[in-house]
Kinemage of the C-alpha trace (Angstrom):
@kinemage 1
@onewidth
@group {chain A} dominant
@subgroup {mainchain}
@vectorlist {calphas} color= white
{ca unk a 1} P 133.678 55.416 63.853
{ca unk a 2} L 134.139 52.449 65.825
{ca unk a 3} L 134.736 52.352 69.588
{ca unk a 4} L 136.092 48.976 69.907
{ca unk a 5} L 136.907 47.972 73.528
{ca unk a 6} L 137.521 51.638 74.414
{ca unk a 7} L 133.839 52.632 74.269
{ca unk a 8} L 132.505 54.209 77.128
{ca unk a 9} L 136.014 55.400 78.421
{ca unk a 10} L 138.033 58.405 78.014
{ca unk a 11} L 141.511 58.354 77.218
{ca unk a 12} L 144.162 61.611 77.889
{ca unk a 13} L 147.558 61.547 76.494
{ca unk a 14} L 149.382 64.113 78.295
{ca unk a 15} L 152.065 66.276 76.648
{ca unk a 16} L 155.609 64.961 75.943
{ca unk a 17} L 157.922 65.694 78.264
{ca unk a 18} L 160.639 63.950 80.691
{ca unk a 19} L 158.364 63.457 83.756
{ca unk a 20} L 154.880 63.120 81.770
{ca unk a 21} L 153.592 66.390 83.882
{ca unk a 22} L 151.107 68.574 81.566
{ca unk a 23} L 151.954 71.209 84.072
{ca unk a 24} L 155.595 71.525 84.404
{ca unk a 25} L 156.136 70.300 88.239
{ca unk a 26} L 152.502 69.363 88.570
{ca unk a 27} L 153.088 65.893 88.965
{ca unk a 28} L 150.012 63.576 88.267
{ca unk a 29} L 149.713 59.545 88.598
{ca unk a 30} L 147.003 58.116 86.720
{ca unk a 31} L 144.482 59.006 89.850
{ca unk a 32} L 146.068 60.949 92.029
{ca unk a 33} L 144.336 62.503 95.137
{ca unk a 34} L 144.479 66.125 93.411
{ca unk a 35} L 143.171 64.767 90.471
{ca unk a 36} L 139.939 63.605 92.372
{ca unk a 37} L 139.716 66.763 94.318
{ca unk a 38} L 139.694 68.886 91.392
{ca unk a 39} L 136.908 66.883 89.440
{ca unk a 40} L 135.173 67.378 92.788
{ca unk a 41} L 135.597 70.964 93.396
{ca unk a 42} L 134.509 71.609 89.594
{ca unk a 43} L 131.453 70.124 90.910
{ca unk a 44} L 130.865 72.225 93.701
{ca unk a 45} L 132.042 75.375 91.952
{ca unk a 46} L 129.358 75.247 89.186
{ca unk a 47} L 126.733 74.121 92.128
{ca unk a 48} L 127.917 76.899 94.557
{ca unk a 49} L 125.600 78.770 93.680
{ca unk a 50} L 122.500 76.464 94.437
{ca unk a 51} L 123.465 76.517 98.109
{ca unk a 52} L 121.243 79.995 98.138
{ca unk a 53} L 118.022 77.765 97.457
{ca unk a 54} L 119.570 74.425 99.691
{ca unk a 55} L 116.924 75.521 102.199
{ca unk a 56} L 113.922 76.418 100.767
{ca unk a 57} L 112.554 73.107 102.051
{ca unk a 58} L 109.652 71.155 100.650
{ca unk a 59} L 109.708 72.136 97.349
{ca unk a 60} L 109.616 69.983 94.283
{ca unk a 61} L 112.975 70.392 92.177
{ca unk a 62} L 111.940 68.141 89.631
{ca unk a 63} L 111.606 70.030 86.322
{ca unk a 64} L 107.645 70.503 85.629
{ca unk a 65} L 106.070 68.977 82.487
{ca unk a 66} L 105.341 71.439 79.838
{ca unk a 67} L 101.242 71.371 79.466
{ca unk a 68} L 99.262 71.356 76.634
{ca unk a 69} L 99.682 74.910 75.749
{ca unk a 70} L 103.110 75.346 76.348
{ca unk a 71} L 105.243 75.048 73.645
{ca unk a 72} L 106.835 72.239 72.305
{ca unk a 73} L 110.821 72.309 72.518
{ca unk a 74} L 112.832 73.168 68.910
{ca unk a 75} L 116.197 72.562 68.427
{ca unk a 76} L 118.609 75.620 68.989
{ca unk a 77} L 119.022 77.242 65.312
{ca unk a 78} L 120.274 80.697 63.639
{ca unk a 79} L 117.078 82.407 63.535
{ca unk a 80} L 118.293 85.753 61.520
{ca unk a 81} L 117.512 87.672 64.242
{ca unk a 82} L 120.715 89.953 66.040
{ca unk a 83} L 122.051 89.358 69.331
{ca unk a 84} L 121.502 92.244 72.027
{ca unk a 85} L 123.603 95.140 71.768
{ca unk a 86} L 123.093 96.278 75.179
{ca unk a 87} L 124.534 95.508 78.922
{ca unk a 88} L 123.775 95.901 82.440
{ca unk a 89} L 126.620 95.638 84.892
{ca unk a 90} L 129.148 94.247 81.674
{ca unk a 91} L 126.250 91.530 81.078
{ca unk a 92} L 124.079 91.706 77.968
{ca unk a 93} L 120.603 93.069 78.486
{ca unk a 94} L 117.566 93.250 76.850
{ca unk a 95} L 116.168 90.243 75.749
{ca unk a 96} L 113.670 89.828 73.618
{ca unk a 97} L 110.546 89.382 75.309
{ca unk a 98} L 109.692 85.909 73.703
{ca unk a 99} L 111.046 82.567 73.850
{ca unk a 100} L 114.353 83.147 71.996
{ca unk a 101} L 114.768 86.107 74.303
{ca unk a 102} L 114.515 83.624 77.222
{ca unk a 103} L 116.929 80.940 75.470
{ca unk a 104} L 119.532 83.845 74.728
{ca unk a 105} L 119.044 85.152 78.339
{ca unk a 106} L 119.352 81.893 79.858
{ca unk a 107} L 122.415 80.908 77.910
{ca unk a 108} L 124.553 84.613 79.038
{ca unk a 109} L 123.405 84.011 82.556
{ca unk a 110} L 124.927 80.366 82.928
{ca unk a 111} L 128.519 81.799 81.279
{ca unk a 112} L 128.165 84.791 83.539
{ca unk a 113} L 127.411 82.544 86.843
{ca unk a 114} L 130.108 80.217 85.844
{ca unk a 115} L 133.182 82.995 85.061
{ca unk a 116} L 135.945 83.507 87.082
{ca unk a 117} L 134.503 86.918 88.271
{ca unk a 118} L 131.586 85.397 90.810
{ca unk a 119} L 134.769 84.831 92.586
{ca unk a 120} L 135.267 88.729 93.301
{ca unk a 121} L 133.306 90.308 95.917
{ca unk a 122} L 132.153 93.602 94.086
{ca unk a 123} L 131.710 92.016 91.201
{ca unk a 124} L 129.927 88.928 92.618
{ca unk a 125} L 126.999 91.457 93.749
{ca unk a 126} L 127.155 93.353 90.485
{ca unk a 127} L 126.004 89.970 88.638
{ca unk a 128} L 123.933 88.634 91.442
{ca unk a 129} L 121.701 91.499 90.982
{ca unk a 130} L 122.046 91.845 87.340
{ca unk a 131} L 120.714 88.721 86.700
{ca unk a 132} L 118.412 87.283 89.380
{ca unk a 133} L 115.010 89.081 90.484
{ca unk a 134} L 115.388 91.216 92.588
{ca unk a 135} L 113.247 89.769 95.814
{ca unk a 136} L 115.567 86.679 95.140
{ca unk a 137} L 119.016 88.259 94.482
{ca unk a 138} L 118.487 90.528 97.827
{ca unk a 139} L 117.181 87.297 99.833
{ca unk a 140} L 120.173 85.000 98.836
{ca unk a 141} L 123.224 87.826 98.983
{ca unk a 142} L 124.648 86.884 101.700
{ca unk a 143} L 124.616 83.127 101.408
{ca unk a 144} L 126.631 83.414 98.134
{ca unk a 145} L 129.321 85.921 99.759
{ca unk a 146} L 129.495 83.220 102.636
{ca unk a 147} L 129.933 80.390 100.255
{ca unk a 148} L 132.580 82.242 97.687
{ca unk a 149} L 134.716 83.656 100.690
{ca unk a 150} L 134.620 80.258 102.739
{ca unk a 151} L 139.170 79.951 103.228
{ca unk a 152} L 138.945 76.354 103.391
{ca unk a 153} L 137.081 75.849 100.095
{ca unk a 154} L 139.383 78.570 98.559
{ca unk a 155} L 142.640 76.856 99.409
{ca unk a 156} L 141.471 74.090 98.439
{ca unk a 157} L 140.684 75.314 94.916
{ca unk a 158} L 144.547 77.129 94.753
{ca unk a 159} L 143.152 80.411 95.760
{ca unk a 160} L 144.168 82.677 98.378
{ca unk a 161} L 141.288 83.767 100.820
{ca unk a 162} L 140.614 86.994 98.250
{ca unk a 163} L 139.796 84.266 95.353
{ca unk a 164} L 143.042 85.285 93.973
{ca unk a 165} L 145.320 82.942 91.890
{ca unk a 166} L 149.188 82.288 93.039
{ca unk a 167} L 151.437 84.420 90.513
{ca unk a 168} L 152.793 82.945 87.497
{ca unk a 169} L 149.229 81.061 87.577
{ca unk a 170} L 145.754 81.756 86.046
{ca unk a 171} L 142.421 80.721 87.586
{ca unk a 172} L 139.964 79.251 85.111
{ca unk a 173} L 136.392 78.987 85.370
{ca unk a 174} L 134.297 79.393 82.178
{ca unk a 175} L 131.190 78.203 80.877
{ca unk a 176} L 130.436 77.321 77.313
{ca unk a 177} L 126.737 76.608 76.025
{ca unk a 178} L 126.599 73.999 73.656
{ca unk a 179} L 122.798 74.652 73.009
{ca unk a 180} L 119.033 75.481 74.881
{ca unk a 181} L 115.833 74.227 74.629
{ca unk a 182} L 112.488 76.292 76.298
{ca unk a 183} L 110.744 73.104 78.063
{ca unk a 184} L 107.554 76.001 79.170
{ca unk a 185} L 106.784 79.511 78.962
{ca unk a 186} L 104.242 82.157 78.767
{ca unk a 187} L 103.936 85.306 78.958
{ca unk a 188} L 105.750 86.437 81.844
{ca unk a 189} L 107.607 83.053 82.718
{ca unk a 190} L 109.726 80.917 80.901
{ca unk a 191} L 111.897 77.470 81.656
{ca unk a 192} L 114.853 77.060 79.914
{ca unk a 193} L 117.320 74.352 79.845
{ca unk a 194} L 120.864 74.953 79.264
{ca unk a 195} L 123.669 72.349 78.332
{ca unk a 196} L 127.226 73.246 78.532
{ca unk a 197} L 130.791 72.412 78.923
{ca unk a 198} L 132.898 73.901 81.467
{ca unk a 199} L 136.244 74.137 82.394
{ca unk a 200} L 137.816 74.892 85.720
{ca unk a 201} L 141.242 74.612 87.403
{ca unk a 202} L 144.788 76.732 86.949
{ca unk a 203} L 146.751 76.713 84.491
{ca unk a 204} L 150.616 77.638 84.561
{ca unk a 205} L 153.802 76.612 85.959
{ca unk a 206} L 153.366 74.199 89.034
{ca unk a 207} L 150.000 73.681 89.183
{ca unk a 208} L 148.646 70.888 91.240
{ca unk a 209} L 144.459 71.625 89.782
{ca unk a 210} L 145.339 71.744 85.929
{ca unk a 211} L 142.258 73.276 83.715
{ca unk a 212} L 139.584 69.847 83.782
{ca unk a 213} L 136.207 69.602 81.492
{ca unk a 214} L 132.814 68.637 82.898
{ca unk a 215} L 129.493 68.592 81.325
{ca unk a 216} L 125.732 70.048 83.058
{ca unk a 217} L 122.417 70.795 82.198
{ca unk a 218} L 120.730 73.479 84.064
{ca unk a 219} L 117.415 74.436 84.284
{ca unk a 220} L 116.661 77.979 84.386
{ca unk a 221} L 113.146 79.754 85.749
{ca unk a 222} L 113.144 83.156 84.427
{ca unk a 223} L 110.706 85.434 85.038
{ca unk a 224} L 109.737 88.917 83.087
{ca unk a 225} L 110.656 92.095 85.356
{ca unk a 226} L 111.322 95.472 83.964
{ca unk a 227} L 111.694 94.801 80.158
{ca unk a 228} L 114.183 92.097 80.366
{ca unk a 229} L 114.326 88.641 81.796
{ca unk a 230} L 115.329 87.421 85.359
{ca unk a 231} L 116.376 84.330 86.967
{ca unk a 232} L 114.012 83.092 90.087
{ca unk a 233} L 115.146 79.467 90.479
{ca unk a 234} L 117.117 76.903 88.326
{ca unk a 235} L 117.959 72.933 89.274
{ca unk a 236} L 121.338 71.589 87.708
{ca unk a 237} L 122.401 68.004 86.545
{ca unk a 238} L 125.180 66.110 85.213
{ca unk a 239} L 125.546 65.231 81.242
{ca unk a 240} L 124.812 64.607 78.921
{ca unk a 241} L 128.686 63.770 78.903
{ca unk a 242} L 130.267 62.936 75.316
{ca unk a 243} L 132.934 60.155 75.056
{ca unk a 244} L 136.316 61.821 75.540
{ca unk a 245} L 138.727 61.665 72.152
{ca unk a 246} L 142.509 60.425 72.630
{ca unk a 247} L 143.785 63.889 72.418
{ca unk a 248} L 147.117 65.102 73.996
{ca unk a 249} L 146.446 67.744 76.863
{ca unk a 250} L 147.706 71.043 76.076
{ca unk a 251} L 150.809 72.634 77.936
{ca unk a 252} L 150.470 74.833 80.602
{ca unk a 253} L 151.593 77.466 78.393
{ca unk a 254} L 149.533 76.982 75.551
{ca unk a 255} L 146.398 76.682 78.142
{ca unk a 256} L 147.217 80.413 80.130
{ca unk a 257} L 147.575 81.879 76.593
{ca unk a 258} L 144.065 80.380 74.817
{ca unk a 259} L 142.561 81.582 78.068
{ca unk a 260} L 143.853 85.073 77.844
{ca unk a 261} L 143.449 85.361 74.216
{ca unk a 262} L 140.336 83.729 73.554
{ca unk a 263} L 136.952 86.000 74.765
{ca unk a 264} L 133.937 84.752 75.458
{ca unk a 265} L 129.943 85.190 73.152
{ca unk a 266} L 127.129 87.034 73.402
{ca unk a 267} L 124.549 84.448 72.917
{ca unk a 268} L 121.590 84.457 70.916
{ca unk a 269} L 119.609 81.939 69.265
């Protein structure tokens, strides 16, 4: 397929309609000042969480090397082998302890971290200590409640200070792994890089943050505690971001009912 002058660009057509809005009373110019903030904030929403390690100080981020013994990175494959059949907290549990075990673990924990429900207090701790170790999860608590409950950051998301969407409207925040690769492990750590899509905003009637996409890597350290892999540390980046196809947005209708219709995996390599 040839790109022609439009490579490197991504074009939106936005649903017919007598204003143009995708959103019914939403209304959008081709870069409005909502438009930006929402790109930002999907930013910041996916990196909330990192503001638990902002001030560890001193320490490399930089993702290490693998050495000579670690293994070299595969491409993400069916394997034959089942997915886990059990849960902790509503999150699937017990991993396999090897380096598909890490992958699968890795991959659950970013679409848990990135759902909708790190925005609810009691459920925020449930996954918090589900998924991180637990000298970390207990350490960083209270930096994540301050940074999930801060009013100004929620209204200017659309939320109310409970992380609640206005009615008629549905808040949207979902991650989707597109594949993993293990870049070191051994036999009680692992590093595992993640690559997803995610999407973020509100969809229904009168939105001013319709549903965006965005694309990360993250880097996950996991650790083995207890029978089952943990998180200690990850380090996020942009991309790799795909060239956008002309394809009309959806309604705001058709968007609320995918997201209510459509559940989420159980991933496994």
């Amino acid at each position: 397929m040839s790109l022609g002058d439009d490579a490197g660009q991504t074009r939106i057509r936005l649903p017919e309609g007598d204003d143009g809005d995708p959103y019914g009373g939403a209304r959008r110019g081709g870069r409005t000042s909502s438009r930006s903030l929402v790109t930002v904030v999907g930013v910041v929403v996916l990196l909330i969480a990192a503001i638990a390690f902002a001030n560890r100080g001193g320490e490399d981020s930089a993702s290490e090397e693998a050495t000579a013994d670690s293994p070299r990175a595969a491409a993400t494959a069916p394997t034959g082998e089942k997915p886990v059949t059990s849960k902790a907290a509503g999150i699937p549990a017990g991993f396999a302890h090897d380096r598909q075990g890490a992958e699968s673990a890795a991959a659950n924990y970013a679409v848990t971290l990135g759902s909708a429900e790190m925005f609810d207090e009691d459920r925020r701790r449930e996954i918090v200590t589900t998924v991180y170790a637990p000298d970390v999860a207990a350490s960083r608590q209270a930096d994540l409640d301050k940074a999930y409950s801060n009013a100004e950051f929620l209204a200017n998301i659309g939320l109310d200070k409970n992380g609640k969407a206005p009615t008629g409207q549905t808040f949207v925040s979902r991650v989707i792994p597109v594949g993993t690769k293990v870049t070191a492990s051994s036999a009680s750590d692992a590093s595992v890089e993640v690559w997803y899509t995610s999407l973020f905003g509100l969809s229904g009637e009168g939105s001013t943050n319709p549903v965006t996409e965005s694309w990360y890597t993250t880097t996950y350290q996991l650790k083995w505690i207890n029978n089952n892999w943990k998180i200690t540390d990850f380090q996020q980046k942009d991309g790799p971001v795909p060239v956008g196809r002309d394809q009309q947005a959806s309604t705001a209708d058709d968007m609320t009912k995918a997201v209510e219709e459509y559940g989420g995996f159980t991933y496994a390599r």
